[in-house]
N, C-alpha and C positions, 0 to 999 in steps of 0.2 A: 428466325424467332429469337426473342432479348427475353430473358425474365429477371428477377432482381437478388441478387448473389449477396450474401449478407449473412452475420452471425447470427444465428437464430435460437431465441432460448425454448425451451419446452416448445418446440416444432411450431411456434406462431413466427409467423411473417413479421406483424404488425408491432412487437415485442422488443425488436433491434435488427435496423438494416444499417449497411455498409453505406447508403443510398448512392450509387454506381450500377450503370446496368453492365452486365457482362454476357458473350454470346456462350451458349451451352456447348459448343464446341471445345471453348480453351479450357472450362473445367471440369469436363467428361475429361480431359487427359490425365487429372489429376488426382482426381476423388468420383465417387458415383453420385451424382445427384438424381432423387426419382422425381419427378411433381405431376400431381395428381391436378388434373383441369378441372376446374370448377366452373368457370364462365369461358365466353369465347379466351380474353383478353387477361385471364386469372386463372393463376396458378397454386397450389400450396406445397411448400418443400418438405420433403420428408426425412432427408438427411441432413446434418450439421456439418459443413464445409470446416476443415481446418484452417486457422488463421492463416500458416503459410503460403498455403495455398490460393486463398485470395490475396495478398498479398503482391505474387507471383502473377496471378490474371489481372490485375488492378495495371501493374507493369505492362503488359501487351498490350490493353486495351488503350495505354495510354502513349504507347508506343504508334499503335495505329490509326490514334486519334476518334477512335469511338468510344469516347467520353463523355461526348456533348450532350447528350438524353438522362434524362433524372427524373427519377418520380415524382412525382406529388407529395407534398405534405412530410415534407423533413423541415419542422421545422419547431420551434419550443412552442408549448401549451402557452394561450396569450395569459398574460399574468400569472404563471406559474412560479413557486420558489425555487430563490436557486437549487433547492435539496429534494430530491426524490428521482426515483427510475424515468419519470417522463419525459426530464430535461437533458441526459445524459446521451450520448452519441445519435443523437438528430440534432445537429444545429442547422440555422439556415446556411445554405448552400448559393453564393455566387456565381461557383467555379467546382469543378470535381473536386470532388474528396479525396484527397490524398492519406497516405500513412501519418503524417503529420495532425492530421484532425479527429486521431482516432484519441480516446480516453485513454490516462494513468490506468493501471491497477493495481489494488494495494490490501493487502491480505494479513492480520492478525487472526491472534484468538481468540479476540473478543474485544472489550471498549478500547483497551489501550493504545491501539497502534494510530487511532485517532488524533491523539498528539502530534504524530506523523502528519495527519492528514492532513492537518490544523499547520503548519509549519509547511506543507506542500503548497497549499493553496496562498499562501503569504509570498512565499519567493517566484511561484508559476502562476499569475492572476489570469496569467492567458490558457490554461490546462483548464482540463475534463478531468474527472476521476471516476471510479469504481471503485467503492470500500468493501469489503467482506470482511464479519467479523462471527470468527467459527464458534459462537458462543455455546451449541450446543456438545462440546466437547473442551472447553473450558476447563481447567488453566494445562497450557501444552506441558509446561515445567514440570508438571508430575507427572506426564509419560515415558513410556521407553522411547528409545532412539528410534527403532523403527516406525512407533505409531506416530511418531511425531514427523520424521518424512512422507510415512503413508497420508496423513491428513493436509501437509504443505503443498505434497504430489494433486490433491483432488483439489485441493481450495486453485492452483494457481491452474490445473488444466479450467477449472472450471470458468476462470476468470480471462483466459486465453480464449475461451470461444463466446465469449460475450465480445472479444473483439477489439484490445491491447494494444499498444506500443511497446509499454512498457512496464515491468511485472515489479513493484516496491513490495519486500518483506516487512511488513512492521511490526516483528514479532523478537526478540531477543533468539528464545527457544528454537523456532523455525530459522530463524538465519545460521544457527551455529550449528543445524545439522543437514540443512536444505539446499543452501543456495546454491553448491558446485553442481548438487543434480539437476536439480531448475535453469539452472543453464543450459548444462548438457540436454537435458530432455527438448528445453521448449526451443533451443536455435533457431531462428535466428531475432527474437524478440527478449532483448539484453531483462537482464534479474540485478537485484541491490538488495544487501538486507541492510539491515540498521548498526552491527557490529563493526565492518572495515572503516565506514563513513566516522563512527563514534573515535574509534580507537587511534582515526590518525591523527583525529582533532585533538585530541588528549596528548599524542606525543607532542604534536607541533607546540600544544600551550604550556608544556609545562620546562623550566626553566632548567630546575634540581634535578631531573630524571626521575622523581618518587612521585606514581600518580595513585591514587583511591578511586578505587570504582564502588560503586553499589549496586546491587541488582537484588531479585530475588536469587533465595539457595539454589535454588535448579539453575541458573546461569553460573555462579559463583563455582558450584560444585564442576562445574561441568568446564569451567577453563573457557570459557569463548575469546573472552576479552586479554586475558592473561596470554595466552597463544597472539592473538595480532596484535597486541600492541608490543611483544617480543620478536615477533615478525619485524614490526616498521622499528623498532629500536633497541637492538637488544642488551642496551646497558640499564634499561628504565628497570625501575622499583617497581613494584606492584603489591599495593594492598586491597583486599578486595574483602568487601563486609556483604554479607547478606542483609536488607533491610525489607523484609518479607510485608511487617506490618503495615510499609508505607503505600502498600499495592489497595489493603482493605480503606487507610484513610482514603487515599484519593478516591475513592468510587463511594464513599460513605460521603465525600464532601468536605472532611476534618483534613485541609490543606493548610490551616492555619491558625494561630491561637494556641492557646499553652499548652493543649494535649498531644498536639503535631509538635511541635517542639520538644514537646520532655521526652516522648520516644525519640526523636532526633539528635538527642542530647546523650539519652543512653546509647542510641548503637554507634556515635561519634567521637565521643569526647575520648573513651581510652582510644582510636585509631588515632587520631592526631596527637596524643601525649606520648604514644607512644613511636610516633613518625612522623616526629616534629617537623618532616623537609617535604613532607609530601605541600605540593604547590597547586596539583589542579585534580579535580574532582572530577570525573566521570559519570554518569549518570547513565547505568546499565538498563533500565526499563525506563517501558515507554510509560507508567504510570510516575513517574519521577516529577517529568516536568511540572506536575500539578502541583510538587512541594519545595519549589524554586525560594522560596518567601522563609517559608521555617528554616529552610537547610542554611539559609543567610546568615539567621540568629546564630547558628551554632558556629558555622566553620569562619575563620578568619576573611577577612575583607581581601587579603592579599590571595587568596585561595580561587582559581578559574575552576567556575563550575559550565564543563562542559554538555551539551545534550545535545543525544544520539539522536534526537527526532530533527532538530535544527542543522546539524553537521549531515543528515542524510537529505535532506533537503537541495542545500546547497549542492553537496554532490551529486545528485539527481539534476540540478540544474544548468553545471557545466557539462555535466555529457549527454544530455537531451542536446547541448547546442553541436557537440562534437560528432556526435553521432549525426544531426541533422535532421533530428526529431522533434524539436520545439515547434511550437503552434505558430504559425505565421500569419497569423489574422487574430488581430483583437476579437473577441468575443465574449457572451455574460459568461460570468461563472456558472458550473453547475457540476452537481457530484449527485452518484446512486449509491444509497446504504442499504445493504444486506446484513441479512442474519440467518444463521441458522437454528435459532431458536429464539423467546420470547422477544422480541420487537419491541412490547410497551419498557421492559428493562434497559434495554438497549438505546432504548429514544430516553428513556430517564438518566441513565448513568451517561450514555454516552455525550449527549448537552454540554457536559461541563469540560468533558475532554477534547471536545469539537470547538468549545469556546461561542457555540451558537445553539441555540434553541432550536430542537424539531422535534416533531411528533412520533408518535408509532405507526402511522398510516403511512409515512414517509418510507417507512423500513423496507424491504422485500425480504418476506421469509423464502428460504430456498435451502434444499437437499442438495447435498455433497454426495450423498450413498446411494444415491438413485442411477 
């Protein structure tokens, strides 16, 4: 007897499969799966297989060459958009699906880490994603250390059994208290938060050793970027400005034009007068990239403004290859957006951070606490 082994969300079948049949033997050794027979030939699973674990049976079956059987209907909704749950880990199938064919995941607090995503999908045109954006507990920066591991811990298990390669932090907050446990915990399915990637690109670009970072005060206060970029250099300068308000323009849309400026103006101008040698700019949040244009106006033309969303990118792109995890078949794009709370917000604000238009129907609300 074969039945179909696959991440399963809220116990449907139909929701996300692995689309590989595997025999109930190799993952009875691993985990307990129950299914309850509905039709001769139909099953429902009652259990959530861990990813490693498939994973590991995906390996024997392919080992033993029974692979060659696939179900029905993996395949994208005809004229579907690239955005929504529907198109996300069922593509069409030639050939077995491998680890290589399974979706990114990628997890902030909410709209921001989208710039991320928006910057993933420019350097990976051959990737799948998963976005999660924990908005119902919004903004992480003003939790404690623990709550904000506890909610890194539930966002990224939860995105590990929809069924992952690979776990991207697009979160500042979450990266600078999360990432060594996220490794540790999820082994052997590699973690990146946006901080290492940011911070080596700022040493590498900067000439003088004096770099400016900006983030919100809960990054700033907290040392993330000050620690690794002392890590990868440790004669660099570091001035670090909190630019909190820049979080409300970009989600309010004031990315540009004189009121983004003048606040740009005030939390700038004494940091450079007064550290005339600082040469490249840092950009600690992922709500930043949206005010690439004003921060122009202010800081000197000889000034490298780097972004953590574009710098994680890239490095996400050389070790998908190193790893041997990159997609090796052209395919459409497509990505699933989640939320954990209001959707129609999320499809509004997040638009502009995504750099593409989508709806609130698009969204999947979904529980972390359940």
């Amino acid at each position: 007897m074969t039945i179909h082994a696959g991440i399963i969300a809220a116990g449907k079948v139909s929701e996300y499969r692995t689309g590989v049949l595997v025999r109930r033997r190799e993952l009875s050794r691993r985990f307990t799966l129950q299914c309850t027979r509905q039709q001769q030939n139909s099953f429902t699973l009652r259990f959530v297989p861990d990813t490693r674990a498939v994973f590991e049976a995906l390996r024997i079956e392919r080992e033993r060459g029974a692979m060659s059987e696939r179900p029905d209907g993996f395949r994208d909704s005809p004229g579907s958009s690239s955005l929504g749950p529907s198109n996300v880990g069922a593509p069409s199938f030639s050939s077995p699906i491998t680890r290589q064919d399974l979706p990114i995941g990628v997890f902030d607090s909410g709209v921001g880490g989208l710039t991320v995503l928006r910057a993933l999908r420019s350097h990976l045109p051959d990737e799948r994603f998963i976005y999660l954006g924990d908005t119902a507990r919004l903004p992480y920066g003003t939790k404690s250390r623990d709550s904000v591991l506890r909610y890194s811990m539930q966002a990224a298990e939860f995105l590990i059994r929809r069924g992952i390669k690979y776990l991207v932090i697009a979160c500042n907050t979450a990266s600078s208290v999360s990432v060594e446990a996220l490794r540790e915990r999820f082994a052997p399915v590699p973690v990146i938060g946006v901080i290492e990637p940011g911070a080596t690109a700022g040493c590498a670009a900067s000439k003088s050793g004096e770099i400016g970072v900006i983030a919100t005060e809960g990054t700033v206060l907290g040392g993330a970027y000050q620690r690794a970029i002392a890590a990868i250099r440790p004669d660099a300068v570091v001035v670090a400005q909190p630019c909190s308000l820049f979080v409300s323009l970009a989600e309010e849309g004031w990315t540009e034009g004189p009121i983004a400026e003048a606040i740009a103006h005030r939390y700038l101008d004494e940091v450079f007068a007064s550290h005339p040698a600082i040469d490249t700019l840092l950009l600690g949040c992922t709500h930043f990239p949206l005010l690439i244009d004003a921060l122009k106006t202010v800081v000197r033309p000889s000034v490298a403004i780097v972004d953590s969303a574009e710098t994680t990118a890239l490095a996400l792109a050389k070790d998908l290859v190193a790893r041997g995890l990159a997609a090796q078949r052209r395919r459409a794009p497509a990505i699933s957006l989640m939320a954990t709370d209001s959707p129609q917000r999320f499809a509004r604000v997040g638009s502009r951070f995504l750099g593409e238009e989508f709806e609130s129907q698009q969204v999947e609300l979904v529980d972390l606490t359940g």
